[in-house]
N, CA, C and O atoms as CSV, one atom per row, in Angstrom:
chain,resi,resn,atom,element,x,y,z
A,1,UNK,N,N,40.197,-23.036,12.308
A,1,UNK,CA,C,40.659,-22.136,11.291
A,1,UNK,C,C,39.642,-21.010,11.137
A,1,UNK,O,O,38.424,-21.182,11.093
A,2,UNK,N,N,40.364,-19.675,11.049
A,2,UNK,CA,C,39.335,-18.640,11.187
A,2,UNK,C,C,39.198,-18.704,9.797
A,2,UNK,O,O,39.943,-19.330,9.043
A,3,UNK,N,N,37.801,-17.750,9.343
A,3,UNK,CA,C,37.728,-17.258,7.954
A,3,UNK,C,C,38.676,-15.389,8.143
A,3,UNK,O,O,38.891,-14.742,9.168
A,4,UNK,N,N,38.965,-15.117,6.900
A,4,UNK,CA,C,39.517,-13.800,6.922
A,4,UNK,C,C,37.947,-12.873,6.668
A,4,UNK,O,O,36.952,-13.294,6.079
A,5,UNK,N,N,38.176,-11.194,7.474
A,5,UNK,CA,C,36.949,-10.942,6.925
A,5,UNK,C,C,37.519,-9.794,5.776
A,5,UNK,O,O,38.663,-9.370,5.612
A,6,UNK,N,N,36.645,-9.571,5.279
A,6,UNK,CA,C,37.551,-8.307,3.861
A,6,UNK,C,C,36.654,-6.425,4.417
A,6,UNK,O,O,35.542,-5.959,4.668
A,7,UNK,N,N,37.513,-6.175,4.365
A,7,UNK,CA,C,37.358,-4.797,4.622
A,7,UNK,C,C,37.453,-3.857,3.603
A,7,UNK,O,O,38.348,-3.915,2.759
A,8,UNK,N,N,36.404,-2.803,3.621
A,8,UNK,CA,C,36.907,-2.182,2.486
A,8,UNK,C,C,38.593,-0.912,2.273
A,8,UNK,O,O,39.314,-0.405,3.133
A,9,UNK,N,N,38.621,-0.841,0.904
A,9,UNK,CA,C,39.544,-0.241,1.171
A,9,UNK,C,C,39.143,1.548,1.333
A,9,UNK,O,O,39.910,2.181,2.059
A,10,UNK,N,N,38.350,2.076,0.885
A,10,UNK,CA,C,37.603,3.361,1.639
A,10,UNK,C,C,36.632,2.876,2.401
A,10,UNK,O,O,35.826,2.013,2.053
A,11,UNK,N,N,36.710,3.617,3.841
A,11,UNK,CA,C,35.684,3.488,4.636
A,11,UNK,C,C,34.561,4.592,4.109
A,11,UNK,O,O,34.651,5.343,3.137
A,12,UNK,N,N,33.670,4.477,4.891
A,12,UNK,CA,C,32.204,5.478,4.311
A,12,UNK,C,C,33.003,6.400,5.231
A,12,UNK,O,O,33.876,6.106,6.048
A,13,UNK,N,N,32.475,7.619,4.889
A,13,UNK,CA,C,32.730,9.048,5.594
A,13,UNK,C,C,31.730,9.563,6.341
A,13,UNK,O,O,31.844,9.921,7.513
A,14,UNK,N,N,30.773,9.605,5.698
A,14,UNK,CA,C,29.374,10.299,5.912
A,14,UNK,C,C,29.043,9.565,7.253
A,14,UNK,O,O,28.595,10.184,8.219
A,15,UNK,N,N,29.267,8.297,7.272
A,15,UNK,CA,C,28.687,7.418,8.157
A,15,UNK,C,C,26.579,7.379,8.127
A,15,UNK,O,O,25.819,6.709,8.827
A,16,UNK,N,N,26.309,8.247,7.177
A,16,UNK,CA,C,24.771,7.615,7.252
A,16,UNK,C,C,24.539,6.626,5.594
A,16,UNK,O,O,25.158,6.540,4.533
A,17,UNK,N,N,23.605,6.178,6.037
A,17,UNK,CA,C,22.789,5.348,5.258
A,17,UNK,C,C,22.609,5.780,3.470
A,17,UNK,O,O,21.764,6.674,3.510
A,18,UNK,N,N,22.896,5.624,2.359
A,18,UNK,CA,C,22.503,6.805,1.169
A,18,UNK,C,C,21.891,5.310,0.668
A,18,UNK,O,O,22.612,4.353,0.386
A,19,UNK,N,N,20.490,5.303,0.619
A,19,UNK,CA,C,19.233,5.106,0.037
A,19,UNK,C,C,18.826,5.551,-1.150
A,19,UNK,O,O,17.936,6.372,-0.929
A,20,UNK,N,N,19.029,5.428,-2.404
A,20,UNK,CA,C,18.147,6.093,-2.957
A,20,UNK,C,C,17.003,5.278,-4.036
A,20,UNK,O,O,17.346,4.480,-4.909
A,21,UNK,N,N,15.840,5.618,-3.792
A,21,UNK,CA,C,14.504,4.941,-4.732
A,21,UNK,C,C,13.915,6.030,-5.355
A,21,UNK,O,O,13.413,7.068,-4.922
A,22,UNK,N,N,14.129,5.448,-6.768
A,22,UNK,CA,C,12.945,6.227,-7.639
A,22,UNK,C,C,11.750,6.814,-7.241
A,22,UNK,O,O,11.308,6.400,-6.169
A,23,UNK,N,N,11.217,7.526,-7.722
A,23,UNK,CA,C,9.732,8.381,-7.457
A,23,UNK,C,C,8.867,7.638,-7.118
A,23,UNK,O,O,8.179,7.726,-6.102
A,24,UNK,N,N,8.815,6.609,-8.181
A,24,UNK,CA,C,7.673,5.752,-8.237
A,24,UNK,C,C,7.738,4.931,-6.647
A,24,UNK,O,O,6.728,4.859,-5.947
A,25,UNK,N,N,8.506,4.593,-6.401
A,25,UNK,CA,C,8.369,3.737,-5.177
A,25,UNK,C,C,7.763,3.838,-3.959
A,25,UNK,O,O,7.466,2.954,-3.156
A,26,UNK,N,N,7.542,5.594,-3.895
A,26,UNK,CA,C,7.037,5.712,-3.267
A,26,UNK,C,C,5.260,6.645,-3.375
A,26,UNK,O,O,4.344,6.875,-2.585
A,27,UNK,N,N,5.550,6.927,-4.817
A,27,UNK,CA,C,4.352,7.247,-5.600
A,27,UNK,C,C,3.025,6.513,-5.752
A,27,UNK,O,O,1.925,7.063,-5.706
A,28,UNK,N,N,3.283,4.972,-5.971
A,28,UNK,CA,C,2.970,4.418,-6.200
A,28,UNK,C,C,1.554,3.542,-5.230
A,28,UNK,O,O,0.413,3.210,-5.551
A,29,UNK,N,N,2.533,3.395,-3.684
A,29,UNK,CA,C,1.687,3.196,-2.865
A,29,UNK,C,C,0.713,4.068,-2.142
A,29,UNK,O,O,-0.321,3.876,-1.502
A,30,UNK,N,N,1.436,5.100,-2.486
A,30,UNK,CA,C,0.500,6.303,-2.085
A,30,UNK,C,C,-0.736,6.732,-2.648
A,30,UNK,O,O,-1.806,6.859,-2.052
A,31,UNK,N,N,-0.542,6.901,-3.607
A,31,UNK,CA,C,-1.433,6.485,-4.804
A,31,UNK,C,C,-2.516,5.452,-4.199
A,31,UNK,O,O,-3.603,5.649,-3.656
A,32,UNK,N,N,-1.981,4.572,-4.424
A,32,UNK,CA,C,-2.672,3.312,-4.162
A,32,UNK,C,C,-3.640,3.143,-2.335
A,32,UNK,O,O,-4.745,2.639,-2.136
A,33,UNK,N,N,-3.119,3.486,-1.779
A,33,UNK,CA,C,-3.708,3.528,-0.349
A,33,UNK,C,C,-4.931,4.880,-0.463
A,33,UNK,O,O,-6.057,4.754,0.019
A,34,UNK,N,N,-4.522,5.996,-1.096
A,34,UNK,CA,C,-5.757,7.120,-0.758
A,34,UNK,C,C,-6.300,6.434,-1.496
A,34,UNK,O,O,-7.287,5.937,-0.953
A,35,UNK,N,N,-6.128,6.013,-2.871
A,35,UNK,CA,C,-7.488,5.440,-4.000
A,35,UNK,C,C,-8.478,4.804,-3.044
A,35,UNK,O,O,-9.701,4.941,-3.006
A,36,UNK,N,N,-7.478,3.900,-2.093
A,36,UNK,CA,C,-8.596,2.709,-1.517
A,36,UNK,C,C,-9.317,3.662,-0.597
A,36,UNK,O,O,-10.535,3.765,-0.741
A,37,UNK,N,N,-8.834,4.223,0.138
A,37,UNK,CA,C,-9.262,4.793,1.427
A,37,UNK,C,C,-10.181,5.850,0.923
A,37,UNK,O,O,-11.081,6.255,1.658
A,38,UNK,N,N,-10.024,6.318,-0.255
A,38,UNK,CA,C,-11.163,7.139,-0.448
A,38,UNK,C,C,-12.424,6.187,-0.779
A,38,UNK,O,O,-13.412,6.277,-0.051
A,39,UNK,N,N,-12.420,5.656,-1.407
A,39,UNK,CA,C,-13.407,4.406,-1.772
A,39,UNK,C,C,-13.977,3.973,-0.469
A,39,UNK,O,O,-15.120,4.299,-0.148
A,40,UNK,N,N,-13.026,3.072,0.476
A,40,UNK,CA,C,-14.189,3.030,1.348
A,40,UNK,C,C,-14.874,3.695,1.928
A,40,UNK,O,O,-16.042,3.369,2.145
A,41,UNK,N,N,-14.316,4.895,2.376
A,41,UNK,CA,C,-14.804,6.534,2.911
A,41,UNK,C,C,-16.280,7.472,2.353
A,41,UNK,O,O,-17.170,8.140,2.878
A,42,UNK,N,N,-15.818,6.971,0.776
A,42,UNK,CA,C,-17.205,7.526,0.381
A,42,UNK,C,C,-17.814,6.763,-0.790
A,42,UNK,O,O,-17.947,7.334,-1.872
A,43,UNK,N,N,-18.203,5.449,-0.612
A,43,UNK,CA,C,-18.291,3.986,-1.353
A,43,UNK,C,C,-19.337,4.385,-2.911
A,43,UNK,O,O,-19.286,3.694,-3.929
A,44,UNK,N,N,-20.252,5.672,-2.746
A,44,UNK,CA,C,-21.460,6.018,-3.485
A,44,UNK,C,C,-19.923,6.291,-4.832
A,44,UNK,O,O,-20.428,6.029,-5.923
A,45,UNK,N,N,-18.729,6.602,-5.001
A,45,UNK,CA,C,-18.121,7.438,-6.327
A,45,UNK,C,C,-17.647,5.799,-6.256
A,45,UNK,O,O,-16.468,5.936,-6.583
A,46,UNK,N,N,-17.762,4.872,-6.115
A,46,UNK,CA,C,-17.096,3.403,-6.105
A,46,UNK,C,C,-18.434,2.444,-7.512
A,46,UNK,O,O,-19.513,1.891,-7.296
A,47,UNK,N,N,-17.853,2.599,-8.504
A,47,UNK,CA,C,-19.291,2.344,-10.057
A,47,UNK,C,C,-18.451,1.032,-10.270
A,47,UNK,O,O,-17.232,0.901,-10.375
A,48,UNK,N,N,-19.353,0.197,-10.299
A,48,UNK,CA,C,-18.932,-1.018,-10.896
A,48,UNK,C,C,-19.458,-1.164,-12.326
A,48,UNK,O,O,-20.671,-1.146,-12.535
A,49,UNK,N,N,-18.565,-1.309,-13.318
A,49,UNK,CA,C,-18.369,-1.721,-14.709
A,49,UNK,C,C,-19.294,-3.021,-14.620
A,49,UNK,O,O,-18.911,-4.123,-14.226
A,50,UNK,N,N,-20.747,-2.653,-15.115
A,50,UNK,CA,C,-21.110,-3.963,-15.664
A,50,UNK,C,C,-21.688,-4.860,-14.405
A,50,UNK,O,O,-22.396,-5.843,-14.622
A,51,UNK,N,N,-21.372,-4.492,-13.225
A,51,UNK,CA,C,-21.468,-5.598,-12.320
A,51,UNK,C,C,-23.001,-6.025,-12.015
A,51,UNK,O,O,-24.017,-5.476,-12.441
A,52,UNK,N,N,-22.918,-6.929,-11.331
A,52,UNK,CA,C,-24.024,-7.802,-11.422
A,52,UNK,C,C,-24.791,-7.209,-9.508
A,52,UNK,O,O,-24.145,-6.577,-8.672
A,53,UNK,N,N,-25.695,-7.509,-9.414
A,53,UNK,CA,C,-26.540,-7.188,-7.606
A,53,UNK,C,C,-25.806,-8.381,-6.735
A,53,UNK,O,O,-25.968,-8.234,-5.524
A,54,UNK,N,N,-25.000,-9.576,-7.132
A,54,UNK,CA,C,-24.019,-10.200,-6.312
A,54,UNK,C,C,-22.763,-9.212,-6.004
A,54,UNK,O,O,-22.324,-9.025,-4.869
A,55,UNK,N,N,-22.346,-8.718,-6.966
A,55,UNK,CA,C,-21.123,-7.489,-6.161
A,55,UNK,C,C,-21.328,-6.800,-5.643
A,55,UNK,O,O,-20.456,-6.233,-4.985
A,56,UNK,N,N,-22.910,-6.337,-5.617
A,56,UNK,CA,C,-23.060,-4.624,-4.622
A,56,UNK,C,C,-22.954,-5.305,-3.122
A,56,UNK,O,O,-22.473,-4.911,-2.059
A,57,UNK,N,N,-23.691,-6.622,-3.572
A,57,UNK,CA,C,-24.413,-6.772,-1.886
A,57,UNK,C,C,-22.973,-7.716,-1.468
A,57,UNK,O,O,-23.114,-8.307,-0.398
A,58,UNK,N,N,-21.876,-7.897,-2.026
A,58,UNK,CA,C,-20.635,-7.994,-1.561
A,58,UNK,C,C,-19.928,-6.646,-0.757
A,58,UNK,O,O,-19.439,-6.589,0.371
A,59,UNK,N,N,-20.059,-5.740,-1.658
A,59,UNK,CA,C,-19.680,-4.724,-1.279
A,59,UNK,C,C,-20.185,-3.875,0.056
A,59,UNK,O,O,-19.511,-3.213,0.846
A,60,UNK,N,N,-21.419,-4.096,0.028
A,60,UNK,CA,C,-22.763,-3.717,0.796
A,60,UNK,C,C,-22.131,-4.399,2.259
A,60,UNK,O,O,-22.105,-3.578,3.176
A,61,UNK,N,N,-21.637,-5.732,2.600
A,61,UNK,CA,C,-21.783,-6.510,3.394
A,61,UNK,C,C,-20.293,-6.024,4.083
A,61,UNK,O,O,-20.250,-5.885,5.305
A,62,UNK,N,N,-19.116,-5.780,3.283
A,62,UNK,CA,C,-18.214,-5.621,3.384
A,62,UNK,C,C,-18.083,-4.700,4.233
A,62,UNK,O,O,-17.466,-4.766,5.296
A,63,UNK,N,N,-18.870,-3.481,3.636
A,63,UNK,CA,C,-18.560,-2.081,4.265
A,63,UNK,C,C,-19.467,-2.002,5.563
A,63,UNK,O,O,-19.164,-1.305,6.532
A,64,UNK,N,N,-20.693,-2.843,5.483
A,64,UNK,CA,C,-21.094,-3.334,7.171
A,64,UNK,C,C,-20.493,-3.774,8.129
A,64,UNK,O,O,-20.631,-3.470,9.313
A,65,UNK,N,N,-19.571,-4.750,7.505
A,65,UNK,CA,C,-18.774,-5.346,8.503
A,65,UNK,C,C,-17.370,-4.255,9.000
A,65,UNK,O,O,-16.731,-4.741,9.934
A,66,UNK,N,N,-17.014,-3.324,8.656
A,66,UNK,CA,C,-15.943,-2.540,8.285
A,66,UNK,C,C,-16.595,-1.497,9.468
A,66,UNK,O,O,-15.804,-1.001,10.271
A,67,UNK,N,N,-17.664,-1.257,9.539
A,67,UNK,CA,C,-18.333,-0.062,9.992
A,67,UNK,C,C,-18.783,-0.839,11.367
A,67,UNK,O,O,-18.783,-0.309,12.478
A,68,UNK,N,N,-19.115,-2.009,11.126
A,68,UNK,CA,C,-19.766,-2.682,12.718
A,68,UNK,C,C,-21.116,-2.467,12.468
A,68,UNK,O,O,-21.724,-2.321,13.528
A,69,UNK,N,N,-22.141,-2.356,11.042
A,69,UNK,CA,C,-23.327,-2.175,11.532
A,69,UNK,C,C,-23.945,-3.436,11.250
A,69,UNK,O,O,-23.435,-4.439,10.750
A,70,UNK,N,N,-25.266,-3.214,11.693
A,70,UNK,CA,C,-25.688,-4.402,11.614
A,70,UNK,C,C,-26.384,-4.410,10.037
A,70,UNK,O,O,-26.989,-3.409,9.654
A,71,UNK,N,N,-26.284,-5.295,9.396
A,71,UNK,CA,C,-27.476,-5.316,7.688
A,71,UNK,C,C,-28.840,-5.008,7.831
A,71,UNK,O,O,-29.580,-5.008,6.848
């Protein structure tokens, strides 16, 4: 026994794709990727609130390893 399949009763016309996302959706990551990428790029405008000499030398180690240098 077949299943029936349902078709619509207007076909699309346009035949492309209509997508549409809010601003933010794509605001958002964008945003979000230069923030980072500037940060690692130029790590000295990167201020840690309060932090302790265990986060720098996290940070410190991070961006060694990121770069390939040696500590």
């Amino acid at each position: 026994m077949s299943a029936r399949t349902h078709t619509r009763p207007h076909p699309a016309t346009s035949g492309r794709v209509d997508i549409r996302l809010p601003w933010w959706a794509l605001a958002l990551p964008t945003l979000a990727f230069v923030t980072l990428l500037l940060l690692i790029l130029n790590p000295v405008d990167a201020h840690a609130a309060g932090g302790g000499a265990a986060i720098t030398q996290v940070f410190e180690h991070v961006q060694h390893t990121v770069l390939h240098q040696a500590p």
